[in-house]
Structures are given as C-alpha cells and as structure tokens.
C-alpha positions in Angstrom: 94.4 60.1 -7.6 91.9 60.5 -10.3 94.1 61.1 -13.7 92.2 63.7 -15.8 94.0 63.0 -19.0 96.4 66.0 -19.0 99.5 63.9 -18.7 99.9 64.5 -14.7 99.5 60.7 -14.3 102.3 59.7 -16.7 104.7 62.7 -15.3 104.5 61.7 -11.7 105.0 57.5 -12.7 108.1 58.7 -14.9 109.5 61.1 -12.1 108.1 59.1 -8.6 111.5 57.3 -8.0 113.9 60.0 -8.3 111.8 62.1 -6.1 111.1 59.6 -3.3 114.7 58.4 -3.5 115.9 62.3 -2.8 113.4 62.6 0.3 114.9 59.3 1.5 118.5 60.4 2.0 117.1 63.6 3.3 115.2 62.1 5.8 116.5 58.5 6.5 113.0 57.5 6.9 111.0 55.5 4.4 107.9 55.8 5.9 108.3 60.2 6.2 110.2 60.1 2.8 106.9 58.5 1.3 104.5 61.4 3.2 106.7 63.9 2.0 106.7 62.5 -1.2 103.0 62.2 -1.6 102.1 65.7 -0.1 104.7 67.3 -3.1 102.8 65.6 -5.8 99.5 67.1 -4.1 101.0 70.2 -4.7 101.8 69.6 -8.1 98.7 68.6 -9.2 96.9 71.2 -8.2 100.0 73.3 -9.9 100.1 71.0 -13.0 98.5 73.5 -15.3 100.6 76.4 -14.4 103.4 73.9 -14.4 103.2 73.1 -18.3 102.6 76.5 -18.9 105.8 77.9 -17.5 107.5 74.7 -19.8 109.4 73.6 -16.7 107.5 70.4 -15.2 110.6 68.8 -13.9 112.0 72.0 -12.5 108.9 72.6 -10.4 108.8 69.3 -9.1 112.2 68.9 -8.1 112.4 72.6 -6.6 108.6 71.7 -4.9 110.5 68.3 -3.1 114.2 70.7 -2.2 111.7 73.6 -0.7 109.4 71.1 1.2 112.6 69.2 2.5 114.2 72.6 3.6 111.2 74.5 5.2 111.9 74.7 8.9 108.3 75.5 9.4 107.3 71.5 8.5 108.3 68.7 10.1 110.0 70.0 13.7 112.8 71.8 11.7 114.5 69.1 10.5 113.1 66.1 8.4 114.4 62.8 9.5 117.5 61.8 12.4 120.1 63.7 13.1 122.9 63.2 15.4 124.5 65.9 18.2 127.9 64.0 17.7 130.4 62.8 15.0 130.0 58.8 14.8 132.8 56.8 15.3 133.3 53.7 12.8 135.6 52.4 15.3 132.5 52.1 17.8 130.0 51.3 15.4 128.1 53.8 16.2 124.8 54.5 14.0 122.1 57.1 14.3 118.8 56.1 16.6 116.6 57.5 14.2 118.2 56.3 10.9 115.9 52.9 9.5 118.6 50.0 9.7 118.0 48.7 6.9 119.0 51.8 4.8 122.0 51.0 6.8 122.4 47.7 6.1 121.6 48.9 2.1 124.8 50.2 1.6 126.5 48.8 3.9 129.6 46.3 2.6 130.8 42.9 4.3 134.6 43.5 3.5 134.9 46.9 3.6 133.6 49.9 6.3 133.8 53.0 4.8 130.3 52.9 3.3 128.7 52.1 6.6 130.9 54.9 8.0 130.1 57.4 5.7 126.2 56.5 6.1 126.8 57.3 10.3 128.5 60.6 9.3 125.4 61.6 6.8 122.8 60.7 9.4 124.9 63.3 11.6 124.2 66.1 9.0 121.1 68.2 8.7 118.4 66.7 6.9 118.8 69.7 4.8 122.0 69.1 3.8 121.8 65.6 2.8 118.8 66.9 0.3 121.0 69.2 -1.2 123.7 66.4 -1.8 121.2 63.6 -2.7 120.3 66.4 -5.1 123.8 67.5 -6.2 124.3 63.3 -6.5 121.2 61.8 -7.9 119.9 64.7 -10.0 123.4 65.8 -10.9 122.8 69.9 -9.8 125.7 72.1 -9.5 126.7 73.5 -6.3 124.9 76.9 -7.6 121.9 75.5 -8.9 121.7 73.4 -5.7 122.6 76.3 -3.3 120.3 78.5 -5.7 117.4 75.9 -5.2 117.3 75.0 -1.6 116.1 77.2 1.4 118.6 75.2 3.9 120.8 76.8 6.1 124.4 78.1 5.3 127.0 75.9 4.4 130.9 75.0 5.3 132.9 75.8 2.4 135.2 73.2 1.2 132.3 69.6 1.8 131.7 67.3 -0.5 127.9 67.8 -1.8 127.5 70.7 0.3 128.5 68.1 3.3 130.8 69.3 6.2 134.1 68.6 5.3 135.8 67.5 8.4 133.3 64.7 9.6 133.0 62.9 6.3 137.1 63.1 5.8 137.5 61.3 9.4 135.0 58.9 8.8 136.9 57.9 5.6 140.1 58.0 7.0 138.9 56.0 10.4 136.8 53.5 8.1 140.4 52.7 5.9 142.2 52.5 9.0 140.1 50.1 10.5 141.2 47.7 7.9 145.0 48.8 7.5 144.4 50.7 4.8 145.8 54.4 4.2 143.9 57.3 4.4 142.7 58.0 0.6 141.5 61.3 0.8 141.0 61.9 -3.2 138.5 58.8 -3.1 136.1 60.9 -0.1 133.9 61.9 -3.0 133.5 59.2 -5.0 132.4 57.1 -2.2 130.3 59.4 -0.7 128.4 59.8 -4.1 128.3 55.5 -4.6 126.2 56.1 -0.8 124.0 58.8 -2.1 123.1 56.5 -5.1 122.5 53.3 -3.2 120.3 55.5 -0.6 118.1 57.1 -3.8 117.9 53.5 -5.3 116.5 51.9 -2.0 113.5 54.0 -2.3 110.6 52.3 -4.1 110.8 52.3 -7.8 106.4 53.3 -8.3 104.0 55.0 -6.3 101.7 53.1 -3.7 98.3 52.0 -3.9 96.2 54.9 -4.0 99.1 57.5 -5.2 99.4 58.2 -8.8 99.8 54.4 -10.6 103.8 54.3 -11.5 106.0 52.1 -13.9 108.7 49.8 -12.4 112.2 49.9 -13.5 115.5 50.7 -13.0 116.1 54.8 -12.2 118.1 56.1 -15.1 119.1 59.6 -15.6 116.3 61.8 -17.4 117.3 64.5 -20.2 116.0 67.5 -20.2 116.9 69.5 -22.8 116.4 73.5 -21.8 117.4 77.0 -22.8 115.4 79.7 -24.4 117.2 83.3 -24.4 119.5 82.4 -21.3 122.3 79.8 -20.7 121.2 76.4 -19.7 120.4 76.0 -15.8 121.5 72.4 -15.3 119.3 69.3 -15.2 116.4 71.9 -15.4 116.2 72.7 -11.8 115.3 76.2 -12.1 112.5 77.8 -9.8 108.6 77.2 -11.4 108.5 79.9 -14.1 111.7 80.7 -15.1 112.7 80.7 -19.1 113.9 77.1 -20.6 111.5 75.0 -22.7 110.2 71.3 -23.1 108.2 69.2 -25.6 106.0 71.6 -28.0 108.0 75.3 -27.2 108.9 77.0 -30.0 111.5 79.0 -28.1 114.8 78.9 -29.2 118.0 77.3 -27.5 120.5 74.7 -27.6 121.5 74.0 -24.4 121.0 70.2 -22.7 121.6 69.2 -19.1 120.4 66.2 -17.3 119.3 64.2 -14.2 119.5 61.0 -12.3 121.9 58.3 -13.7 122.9 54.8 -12.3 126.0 53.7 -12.3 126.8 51.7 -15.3 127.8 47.7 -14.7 131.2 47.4 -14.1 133.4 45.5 -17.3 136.3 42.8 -16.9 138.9 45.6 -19.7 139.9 48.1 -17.2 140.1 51.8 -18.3 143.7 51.0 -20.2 142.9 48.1 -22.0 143.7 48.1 -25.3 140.0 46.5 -25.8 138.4 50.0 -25.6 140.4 51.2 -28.7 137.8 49.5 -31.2 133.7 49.9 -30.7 133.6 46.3 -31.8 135.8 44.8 -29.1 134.2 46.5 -26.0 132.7 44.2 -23.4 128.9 44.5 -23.0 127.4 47.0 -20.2 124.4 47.1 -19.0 122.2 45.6 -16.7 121.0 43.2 -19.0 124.7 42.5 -20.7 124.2 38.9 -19.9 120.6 38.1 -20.2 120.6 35.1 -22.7 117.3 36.5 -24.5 119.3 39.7 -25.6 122.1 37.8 -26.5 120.3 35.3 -28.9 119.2 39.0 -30.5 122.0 40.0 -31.0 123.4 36.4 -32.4 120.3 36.8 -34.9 121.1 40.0 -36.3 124.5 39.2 -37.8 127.6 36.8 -38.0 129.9 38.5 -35.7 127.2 40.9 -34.1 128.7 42.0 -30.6 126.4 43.3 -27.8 127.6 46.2 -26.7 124.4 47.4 -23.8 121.7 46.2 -22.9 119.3 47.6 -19.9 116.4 49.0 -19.0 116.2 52.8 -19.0 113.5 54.6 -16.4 110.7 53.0 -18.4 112.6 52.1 -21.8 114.1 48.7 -22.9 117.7 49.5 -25.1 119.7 47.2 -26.6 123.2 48.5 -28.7 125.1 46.0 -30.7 128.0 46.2 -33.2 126.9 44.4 -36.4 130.5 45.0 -38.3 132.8 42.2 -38.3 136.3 43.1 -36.6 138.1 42.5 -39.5 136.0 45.5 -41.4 138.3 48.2 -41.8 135.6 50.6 -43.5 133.8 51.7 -40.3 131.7 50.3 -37.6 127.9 49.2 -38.4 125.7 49.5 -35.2 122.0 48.6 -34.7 119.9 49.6 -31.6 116.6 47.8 -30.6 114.3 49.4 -28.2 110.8 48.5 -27.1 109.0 49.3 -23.3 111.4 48.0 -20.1 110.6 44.6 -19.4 109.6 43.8 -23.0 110.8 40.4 -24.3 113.8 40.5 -26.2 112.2 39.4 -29.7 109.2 41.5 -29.4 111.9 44.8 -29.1 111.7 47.3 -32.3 114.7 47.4 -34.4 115.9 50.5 -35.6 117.6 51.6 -38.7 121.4 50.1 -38.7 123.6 53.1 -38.3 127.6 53.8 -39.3 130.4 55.1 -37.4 133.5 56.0 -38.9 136.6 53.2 -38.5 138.2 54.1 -35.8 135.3 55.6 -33.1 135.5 55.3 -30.0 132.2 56.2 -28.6 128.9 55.9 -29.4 126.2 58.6 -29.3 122.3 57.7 -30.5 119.2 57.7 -29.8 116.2 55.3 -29.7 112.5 56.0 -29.5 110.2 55.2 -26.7 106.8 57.5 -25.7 106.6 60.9 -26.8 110.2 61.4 -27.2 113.1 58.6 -27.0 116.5 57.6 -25.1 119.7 59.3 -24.9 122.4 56.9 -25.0 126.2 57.4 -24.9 128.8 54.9 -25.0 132.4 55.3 -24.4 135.8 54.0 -22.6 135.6 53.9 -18.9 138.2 56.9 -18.6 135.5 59.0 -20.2 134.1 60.9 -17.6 132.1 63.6 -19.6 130.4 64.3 -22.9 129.2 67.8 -24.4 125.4 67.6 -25.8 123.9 70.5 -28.6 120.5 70.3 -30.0 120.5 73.2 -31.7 122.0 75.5 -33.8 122.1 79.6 -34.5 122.9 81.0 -37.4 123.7 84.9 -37.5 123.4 88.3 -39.3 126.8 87.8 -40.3 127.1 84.2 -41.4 128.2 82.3 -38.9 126.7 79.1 -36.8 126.8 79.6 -33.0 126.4 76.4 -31.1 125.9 76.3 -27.2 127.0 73.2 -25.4 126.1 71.6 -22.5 128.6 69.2 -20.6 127.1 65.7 -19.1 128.7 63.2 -17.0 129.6 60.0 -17.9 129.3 57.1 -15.2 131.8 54.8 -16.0 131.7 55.4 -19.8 128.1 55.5 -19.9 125.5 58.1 -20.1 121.8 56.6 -20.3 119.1 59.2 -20.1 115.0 59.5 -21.4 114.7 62.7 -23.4 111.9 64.8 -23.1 111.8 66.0 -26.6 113.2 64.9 -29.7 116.2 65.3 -31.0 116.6 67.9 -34.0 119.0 67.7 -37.1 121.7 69.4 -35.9 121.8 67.7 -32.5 125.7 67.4 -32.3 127.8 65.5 -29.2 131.2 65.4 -28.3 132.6 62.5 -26.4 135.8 61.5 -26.4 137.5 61.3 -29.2 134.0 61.4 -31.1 132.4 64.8 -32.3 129.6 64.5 -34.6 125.9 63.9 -35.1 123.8 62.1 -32.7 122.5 59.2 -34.5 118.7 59.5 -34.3 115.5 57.7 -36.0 115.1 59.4 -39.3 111.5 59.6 -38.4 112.7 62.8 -36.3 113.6 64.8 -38.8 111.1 66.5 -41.3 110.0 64.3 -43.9 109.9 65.2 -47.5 107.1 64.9 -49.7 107.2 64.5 -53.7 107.6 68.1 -55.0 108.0 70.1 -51.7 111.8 70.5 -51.5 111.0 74.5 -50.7 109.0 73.0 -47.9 110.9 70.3 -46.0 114.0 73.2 -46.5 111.9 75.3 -44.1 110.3 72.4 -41.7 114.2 71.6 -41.6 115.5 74.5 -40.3 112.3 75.4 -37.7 113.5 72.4 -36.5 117.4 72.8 -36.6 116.9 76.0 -34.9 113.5 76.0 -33.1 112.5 79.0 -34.6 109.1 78.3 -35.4 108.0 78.1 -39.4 105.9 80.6 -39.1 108.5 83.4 -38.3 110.8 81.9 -41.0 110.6 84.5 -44.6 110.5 82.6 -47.4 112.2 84.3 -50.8 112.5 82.0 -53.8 114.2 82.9 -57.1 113.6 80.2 -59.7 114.8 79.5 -63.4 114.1 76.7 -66.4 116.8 75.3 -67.4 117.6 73.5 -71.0 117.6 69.8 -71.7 120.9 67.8 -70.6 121.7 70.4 -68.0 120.7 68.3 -65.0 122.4 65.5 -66.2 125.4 65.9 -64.0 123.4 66.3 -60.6 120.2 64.2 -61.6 121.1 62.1 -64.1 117.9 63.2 -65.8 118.2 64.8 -69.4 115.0 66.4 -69.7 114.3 70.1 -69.2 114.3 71.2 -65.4 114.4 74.2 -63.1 116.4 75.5 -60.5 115.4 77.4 -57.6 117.8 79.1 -55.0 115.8 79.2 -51.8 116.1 82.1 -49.3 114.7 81.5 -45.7 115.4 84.9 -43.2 114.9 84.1 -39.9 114.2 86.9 -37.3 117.3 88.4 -36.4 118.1 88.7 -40.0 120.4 85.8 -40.5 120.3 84.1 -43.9 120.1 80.6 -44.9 120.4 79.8 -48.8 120.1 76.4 -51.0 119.7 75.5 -54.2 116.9 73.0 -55.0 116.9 71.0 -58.7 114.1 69.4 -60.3 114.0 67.9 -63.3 110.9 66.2 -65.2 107.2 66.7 -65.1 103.8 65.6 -63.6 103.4 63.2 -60.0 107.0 61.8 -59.9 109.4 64.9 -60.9 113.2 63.8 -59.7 114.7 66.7 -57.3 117.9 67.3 -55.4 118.3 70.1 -52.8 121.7 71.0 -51.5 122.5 71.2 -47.6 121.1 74.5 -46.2 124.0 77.1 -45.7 124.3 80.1 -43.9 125.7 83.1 -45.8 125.6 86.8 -44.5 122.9 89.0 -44.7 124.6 91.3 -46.5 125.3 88.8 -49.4 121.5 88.1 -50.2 121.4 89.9 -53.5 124.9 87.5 -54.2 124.3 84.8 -57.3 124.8 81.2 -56.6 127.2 79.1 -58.9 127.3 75.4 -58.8 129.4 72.6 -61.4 127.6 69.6 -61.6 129.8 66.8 -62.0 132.8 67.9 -60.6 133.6 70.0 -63.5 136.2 68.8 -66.6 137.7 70.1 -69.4 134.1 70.9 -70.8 131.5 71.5 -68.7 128.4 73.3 -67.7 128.1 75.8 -64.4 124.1 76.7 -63.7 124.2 80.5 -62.3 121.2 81.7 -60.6 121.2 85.5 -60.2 118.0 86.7 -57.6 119.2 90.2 -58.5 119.1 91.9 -61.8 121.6 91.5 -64.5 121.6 91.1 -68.1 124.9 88.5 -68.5 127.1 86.6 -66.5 130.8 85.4 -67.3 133.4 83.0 -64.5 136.6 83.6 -63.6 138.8 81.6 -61.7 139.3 83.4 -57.9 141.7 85.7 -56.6 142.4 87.1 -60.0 142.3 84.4 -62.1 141.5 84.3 -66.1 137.8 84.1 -68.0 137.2 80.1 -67.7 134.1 81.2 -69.3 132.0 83.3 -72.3 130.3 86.3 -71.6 126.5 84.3 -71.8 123.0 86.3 -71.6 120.3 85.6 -68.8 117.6 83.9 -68.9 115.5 85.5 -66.4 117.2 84.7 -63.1 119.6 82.2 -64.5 121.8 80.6 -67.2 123.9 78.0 -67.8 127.4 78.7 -68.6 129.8 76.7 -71.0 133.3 76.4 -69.0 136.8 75.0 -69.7 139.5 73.5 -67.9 137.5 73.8 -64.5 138.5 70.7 -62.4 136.8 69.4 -59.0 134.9 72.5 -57.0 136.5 75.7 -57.0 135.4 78.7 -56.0 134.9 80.7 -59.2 134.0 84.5 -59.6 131.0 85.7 -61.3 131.3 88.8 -63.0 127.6 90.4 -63.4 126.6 93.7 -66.2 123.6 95.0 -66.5 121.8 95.8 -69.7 124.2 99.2 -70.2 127.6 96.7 -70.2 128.2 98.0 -66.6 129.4 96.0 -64.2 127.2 94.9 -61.6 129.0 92.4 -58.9 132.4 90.9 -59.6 133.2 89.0 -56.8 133.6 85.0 -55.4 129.6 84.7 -53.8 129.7 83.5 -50.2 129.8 79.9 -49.8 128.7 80.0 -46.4 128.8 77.9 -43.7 126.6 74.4 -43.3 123.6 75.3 -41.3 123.4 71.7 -39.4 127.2 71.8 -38.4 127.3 68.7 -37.4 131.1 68.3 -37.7 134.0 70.3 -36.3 135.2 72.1 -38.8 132.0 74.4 -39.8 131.2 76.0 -36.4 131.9 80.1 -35.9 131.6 79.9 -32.3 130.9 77.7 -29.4 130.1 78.2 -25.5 130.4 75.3 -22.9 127.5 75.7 -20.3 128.6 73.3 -17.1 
C-alpha cells in the first residue's frame, strides 16, 4: 500500500497489532485473522478521509474489525472453529479447527486451566470471542461492546460476554484435575490472562506488501475523547459519532483507553511494606533488568532507583527515583524516553520532576511522536486510576471536572496518548490526586511582555475552548515607584492589569498580571487564572504583596467606576485603611495591622460620596484545579 502522506501509513503501523490480535481470538486462525485483518484496513483507507474528519480514527477502525468479525453474510457465518460440544479437560479434548500452536501459546506445563479454558473458547461463536477479546484487549465495557458488535444475543451472567456455564466447568474440571478446589472468583481473571496471551500471539507489524509497521511490545493506547457527551470508553464509538482527537477544538475532559499488557510481575507482594515509599518499589517493566538501563539509571544519581523500564507500542520509557531514601522532603523522579528499541544512552532525558514525601503512585508523561506516553505507577493492589484533561469553568464560578476511570494491571497503567496533555490534566490513583507531571514544553509558552497572551493560550488549552471564542477585557493601571517591591522585588514604577477572559457560556476567568520596568526586558508576574462568577465582573481585585505587616501597601484595581476606595477587615470588621482617591482604575492603599492574606472588604464611592460596592470581591476558585480541594463538582465516566 502506497502511503500518500496523510498519516494512514503511521495509523495502521501504530494500531496493526491490536487489530490482528482481536481477529485472532475471534477466529483461531492466523492465516484468516491476517485476511480479515488486511481486508479492514482496505476499508479504512479508502474511509481514511472521512475517518479524520469525524475525529474518531480509532473508533472506526476498531468498530470496522467488530462489524467485519460479526457479519453473518462473510465468511460461512461464523469466522474461525467452533465446536457442537462442551470440551472436556479431562479428555483433552481441543477444537479441529483451532491452530495448535495458539493452543500450545497459552497453554501451561503445571497447570491445565489455561488449555481448558482455550477448548471452551474455541467452543464459543467466533462472534463471541470478538466481543471478549474486545472487552479484554481493548478494555470496552459490556455496553460499548454489546453497543459495537452485530453478533447474536447473549447469556446473561458470562464472563466477556462468554456463556457462563461452559467456562465455569472448564475451570472447575481444569482445578480438579490437579486436586485443587474449584475457584470460581478466579474464572475471570484467568479467562482474561488467555484473551491476552491469544491477542499477543498475533504478529506485532504488518506483512510484506501491507502497510509497513513498527515492532514492539502491544501496550494500551490512550485516547482521550468527549466533546458535549460523556466519554464512550476506549473510543469505540460507531464512525461519526461526537468525541475528538489531536487538533479538535471541541471541548471535553473525559479519557478512556485501550489495549494494555500485563505489567511484569515484582518479588514485594501487594502487602509489602516496600510499596509504602516510591523509592523502595522493585523495578517493573519489561526491561527492569536490562543492564543498559540500569547503568542509566546508576549514571543519573547516587542512590537513583529504577523504578520501569519498557517499551511502550512504539515508545522506549524509563522511570527512576533520583531521591535518596533517607530524603524526607519528597521524592525526586526523572523519566527518559526515546523510540522502542533505542539504546539506553541515546534515550532523552526529561525534566527531573517532584512528588510530595509520602506518594505512593506515580502519574507522568513522556514525549514520543506527535503526542507522548501515559504512564502510571502504583502498588500492585491498585486496580484503577481516574484520568481528567480538562477542566470547565461556569456562569456561576465553579470548576466542573469529568473523570474517566482506567484500569490498572498489576499497579501499572502504560498507554501512547494521542494528544497532549493540557494544564489542568489531573489523575487520581491511589492515594495520589494531583497533576499529571508532563514536559513543560506542553503547556503554552510565555514570551517577554505577553502575560495577557500566554493567560489566554493557557486557558484554550486548559479548557479546549479555542482562543478565538475566548473575550478578552483588560483593565490596566500605573502604579508609583516602590509599589512592586513586595511581588517583584523591582522598585521602579510599574503597572497592573487585571485580565478578564469570558468564555462562551459566560463563565469568567480573572488574574492580575504585574510588570514593572521598561523597554526589551520588563520583569512581570501573573497570578494563577481563577474563576469568579459572572455576576461579579464589575467586582475590584485586592491583592497584599508581601504577606502584609504592620505597614503595608494593598494595590486595588477597580474595572468599574469609582472615585475612592477604603479596606475593611471582613465580616464586619474595622477601616484597616484611609479613604484614598483613584487613579484611573487603580490605587494603592496604605494599610495597618494586616497580617498574612485575608480577605479584606473594599468599600467603593463614587464622585457624589455615594457608596458604590461594599463587599469582600470573589476570590474565586483556581481555574487549573489540579488539587482536591478547589473542584465544584466532579462526574466519574466508567
């Protein structure tokens, strides 16, 4: 296939592997999985350009291989063996059909419940095993996967959309055979460690004369999604329906995500005291003991501990802890990432990052192509982690958050994003909830004397509204000598500007940006973005620099009209302040005895004496969020 330079080439190398590896467990077949394989990427391509226009690559492609697998009308009904009988373990009994070697591939020398379980798959409608691999290996939901796949009906109560009965005697029969009892709360476990080994048997890149792939090991795949509707999981909605992907301006903050191998197994079981401490965790990974990484991570720092280390669908990562044990101030990590199979010291090293003492997990992420890696690290008992990109502030001054919940394979979630990670991208794993550590290269970059700017750039990016719907109001005012000294350290004359950005819906965001000095080199400050109700836009801003004293200076800028300004302390507290004249939109005001970062009330007349607002102006809440105790709302989407 002739790659025309529209990125069709790259998607179907990046996505080959999990496709094949579904139409392998549907149709126990290499040989057919590959044709059916091949004849879905025809399809796309000739789709391709709809495809990016809808936004939803991944969810065509996956929904393309489900409807192919399921269409009665192709391939005598039913892709791949099937039996007429339940296989008996006992008997050894294995489906005609069924390749032996895929057999053999998850089959274990000590114990027979994989094998087992393989005989009661082949037993099961090719259908149904496509909705399972695809419930497994693409992590769906039952709904999305029932939604998806045009297969016939199916028996309530089965694992993966499985009959229940066969695969719970198979188990049971398998354990017996050895003298073991029957273990029924392991049935779906097991069953998904098949699925898995099935999807991974399936060739990791395309063959001669398909589109040219990348080897590697198949890792999950993020795909971040959502516009005006909840998140479908992993993506896999029908071609066309609402989400979004690299270079949508849509809004939305929900994540969900695909195929992920298991992590390597550790020598600290789930209870071990080990997992308490980032910097005491054994090293995962399928690389954790390859002795090129490990002289890396010996270079980087006395102590330096590596904590994973694999390759990632295309993607080399390596994650070590930098921080001596003995540090009791936090945890210093540093993340290396370069293209899978790249030697260890040719790998790009990242900026060294900081987790508080005490963590637990790890959340980051690393770049590579277009967009970068999602990694999460945690204890093996973590089974899940909750993933927002973006954030939604209202009419009404709050910051609405959606989340999306991920699963964790034994404490580790490793997954290629398809779009980079905003500002406020938040997680919550374990006992960790807090910013997703990401290359500061993601976020907006500032440039000498465009505060105003980067503000804006910042939240398009926090929010995906694009910049160009974003309302722009400034209110700026000079300020004398010496009254920057507390926030710049600067005496000269500056300027303050209190920045309004109104986003459609009407919700209002509000900063205040400082400069101080003249010409190419002016020295600024702009405080976090907050959001503040609509209501309140009219409100003045106060702000102490320094912490306030016994004698200090507040600067009050007023974007509405007034003729003096005077503080109070709040909720009925005395003048901590003159009465002091305007200067335009602004003044700085003399204050006594005002310690730390109160709220204060600001008491505005107009030119008559009449008073104006008298009132403690909205603080707000912090736009980015990025901690727990600033969100208004949240919403789980499974």
């Amino acid at each position: 296939m002739i790659d025309e330079g529209d990125g069709f080439e790259d998607f179907v190398r990046a996505r080959w592997a999990e496709l094949e590896g579904v139409a392998l467990v549907a149709t126990l077949a290499p040989a057919r999985a590959l044709e059916v394989t091949t004849e879905v990427v025809r399809i796309l391509r000739r789709r391709w350009a709809a495809m990016l226009e809808d936004g939803v690559p991944t969810a065509a492609a996956r929904a393309a291989l489900l409807a192919r697998l399921g269409d009665p009308r192709r391939g005598g009904g039913w892709l791949g063996a099937r039996w007429p009988h339940r296989p008996s373990p006992a008997r050894g009994d294995r489906p005609a059909e069924a390749d032996p070697a895929l057999r053999a591939a998850v089959a274990a020398p000590d114990d027979p419940v994989p094998a087992a379980l393989f005989d009661a798959l082949a037993a099961e409608p090719a259908a149904r095993r496509a909705e399972a691999a695809a419930r497994v290996v693409w992590e769906l939901t039952p709904a999305e996967a029932r939604g998806l796949f045009p297969g016939p009906s199916r028996p309530p109560g089965g694992p993966f959309g499985l009959s229940a009965e066969p695969m719970l005697l198979a188990h049971r029969e398998a354990r017996a055979a050895v003298g073991l009892a029957p273990a029924d709360h392991r049935l779906e476990e097991d069953l998904a460690d098949v699925l898995r080994r099935l999807a991974d048997h399936a060739p990791q890149e395309p063959p001669v004369g398909a589109p040219a792939g990348e080897p590697g090991a198949r890792r999950g795949r993020l795909l971040l999604a959502g516009a005006t509707v909840v998140t479908v999981g992993l993506g896999v909605a029908a071609a066309g329906a609402a989400g979004w992907l690299p270079g949508d301006d849509a809004g939305g903050s929900g994540a969900s995500a695909t195929s992920t191998r298991r992590a390597v197994p550790t020598t600290a079981g789930p209870q071990d005291p080990a997992w308490q401490d980032v910097r005491r965790w054994p090293a995962r990974g399928d690389l954790a003991r390859d002795p090129d990484v490990a002289a890396l991570v010996a270079a980087a720092a006395p102590g330096a501990r590596l904590l994973y280390a694999a390759d990632v669908d295309g993607a080399r990562v390596v994650v070590a802890a930098t921080t001596p044990e003995a540090d009791d101030d936090g945890v210093v990590f540093q993340a290396w990432s370069g293209r899978a199979g790249q030697p260890a010291e040719e790998l790009r090293a990242g900026d060294p990052a900081f987790t508080q003492p005490g963590a637990s997990a790890l959340v980051l992420a690393v770049p590579h192509g277009r967009a970068g890696v999602l990694l999460a690290l945690a204890g093996p008992e973590v089974r899940s982690m909750q993933l927002s990109d973006t954030v939604r502030p209202t009419a009404g001054g709050k910051v609405v958050r959606e989340w999306t919940s991920l699963p964790l394979t034994d404490g580790v979630r490793a997954a290629t994003l398809e779009r980079r990670l905003g500002p406020a991208a938040r997680a919550r794993c374990g006992d960790y909830d807090g910013p997703v550590t990401h290359p500061t290269s993601w976020d907006p970059q500032y440039r000498a004397g465009d505060a105003t700017g980067q503000l804006v750039r910042t939240v398009a990016a926090a929010t995906r509204v694009p910049v160009r719907d974003i309302r722009v109001h400034t209110t700026t005012t000079a300020l004398p000598r010496n009254a920057l000294v507390g926030i710049l350290g600067d005496p000269a004359r500056g300027r303050a500007r209190l920045v309004d950005l109104t986003l459609p819906g009407g919700a209002l965001v509000r900063t205040l940006t400082f400069t101080a000095g003249t010409g190419g080199s002016p020295v600024e400050v702009t405080l976090a973005p907050r959001v503040v109700p609509a209501v309140a836009a009219d409100s003045p801003t106060v702000q102490l620099p320094g912490g306030g004293g016994e004698d200090s200076t507040a600067v009050v800028v007023v974007p509405g009209p007034a003729a003096t300004v005077q503080l109070f302390g709040a909720h009925g507290g005395g003048p901590v302040s003159a009465r002091v004249p305007l200067a335009g939109h602004g003044a700085t005001v003399p204050v006594r005895g005002v310690f730390g970062t109160p709220s204060l009330r600001v008491r505005l007349r107009d030119a008559a004496g009449r008073v104006t607002y008298d009132e403690v102006p909205p603080r707000g809440r912090w736009l980015l969020d990025l901690f727990p105790t600033s969100t208004d709302f949240t919403r789980v989407v499974d």
